[in-house]
C-alpha positions in Angstrom: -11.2 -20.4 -3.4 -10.2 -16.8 -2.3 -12.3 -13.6 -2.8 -11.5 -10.4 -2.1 -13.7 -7.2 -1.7 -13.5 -4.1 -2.5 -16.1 -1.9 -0.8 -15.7 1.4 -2.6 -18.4 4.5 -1.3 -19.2 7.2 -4.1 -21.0 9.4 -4.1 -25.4 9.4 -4.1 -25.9 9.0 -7.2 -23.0 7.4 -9.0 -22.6 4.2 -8.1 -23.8 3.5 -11.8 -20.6 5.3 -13.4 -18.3 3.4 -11.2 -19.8 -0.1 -12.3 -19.6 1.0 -16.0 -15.5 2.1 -15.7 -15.5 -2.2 -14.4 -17.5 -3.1 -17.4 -14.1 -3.2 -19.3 -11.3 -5.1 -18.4 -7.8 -4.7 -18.4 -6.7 -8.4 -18.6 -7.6 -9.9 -15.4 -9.9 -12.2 -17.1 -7.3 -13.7 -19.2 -5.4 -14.2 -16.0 -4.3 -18.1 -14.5 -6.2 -18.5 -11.4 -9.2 -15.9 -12.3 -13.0 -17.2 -11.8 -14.9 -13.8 -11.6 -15.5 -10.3 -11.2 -19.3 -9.1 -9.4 -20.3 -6.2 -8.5 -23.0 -5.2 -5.9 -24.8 -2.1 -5.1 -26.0 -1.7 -1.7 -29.3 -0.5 -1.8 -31.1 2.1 0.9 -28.1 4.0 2.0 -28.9 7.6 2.9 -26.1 9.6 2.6 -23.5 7.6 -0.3 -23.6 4.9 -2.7 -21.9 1.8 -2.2 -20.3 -0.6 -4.9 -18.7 -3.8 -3.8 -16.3 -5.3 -6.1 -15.8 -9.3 -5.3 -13.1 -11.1 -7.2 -13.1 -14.3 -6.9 -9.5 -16.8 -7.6 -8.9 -20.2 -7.7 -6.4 -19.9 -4.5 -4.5 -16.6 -2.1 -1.5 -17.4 -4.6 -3.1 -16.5 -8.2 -4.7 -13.5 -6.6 -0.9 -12.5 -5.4 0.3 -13.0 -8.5 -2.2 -11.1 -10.5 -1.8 -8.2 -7.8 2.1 -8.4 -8.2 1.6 -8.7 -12.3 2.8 -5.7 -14.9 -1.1 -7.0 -15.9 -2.3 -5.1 -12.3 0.1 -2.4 -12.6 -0.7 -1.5 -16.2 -4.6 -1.7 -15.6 -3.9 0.8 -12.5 -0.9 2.9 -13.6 -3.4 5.8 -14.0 -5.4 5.2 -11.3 -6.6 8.2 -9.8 -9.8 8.5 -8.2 -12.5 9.6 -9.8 -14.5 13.4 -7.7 -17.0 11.1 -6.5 -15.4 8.3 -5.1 -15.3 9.1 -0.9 -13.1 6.0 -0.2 -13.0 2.3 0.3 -12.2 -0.5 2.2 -10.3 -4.0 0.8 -11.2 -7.1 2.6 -9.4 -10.8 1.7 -11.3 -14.1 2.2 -10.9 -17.9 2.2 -14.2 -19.5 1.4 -14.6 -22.0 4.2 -18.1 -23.5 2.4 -20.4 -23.2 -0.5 -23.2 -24.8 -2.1 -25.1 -23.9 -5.1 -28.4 -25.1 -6.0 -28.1 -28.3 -8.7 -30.2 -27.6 -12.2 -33.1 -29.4 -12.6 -32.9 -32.1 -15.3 -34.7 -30.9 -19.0 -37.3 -33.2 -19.8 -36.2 -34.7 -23.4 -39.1 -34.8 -26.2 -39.0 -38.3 -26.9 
């Protein structure tokens, strides 16, 4: 799998209003090679808000596809930044290992 970051700073205050503009999507879920879209507010920083936005793709190839897509370009054509967004920083990652915690079995009424 491949995730990528982006760590975007707003600011105090409106970290809210930037996670509702990602609450509607522009067609990268429809995407081949899409798994997810998270987003993550840092909590306790003094001076800014913090919203990190993890995609998450099957491989490095469908996210460069998506990014090199009319899809992409049509969801950021008018992509100016918002007043309160200060800047961010876009980080690209292979996931070496995961594990997630197996369900517990439901008891059946028998």
């Amino acid at each position: 799998m491949y995730i990528v970051t982006n760590t975007i700073r707003v600011k105090k205050g409106y970290s809210g209003k930037l996670v509702e503009r990602f609450k509607t999507r522009k067609g990268i879920e429809k995407f081949p090679g899409f798994i997810r879209l998270d987003l993550l507010v840092t909590e306790g920083l003094k001076d800014y808000d913090e919203v990190h936005v993890f995609t998450t793709w099957e491989n490095k190839e469908s996210f460069n596809n998506w990014f090199h897509s009319d899809v992409f370009q049509k969801a950021h054509k008018s992509r100016k930044h918002p007043e309160y967004v200060l800047g961010n920083q876009v980080s690209f990652y292979e996931l070496a290992f995961s594990y997630v915690k197996e369900k517990e079995p439901v008891a059946e009424n028998v």
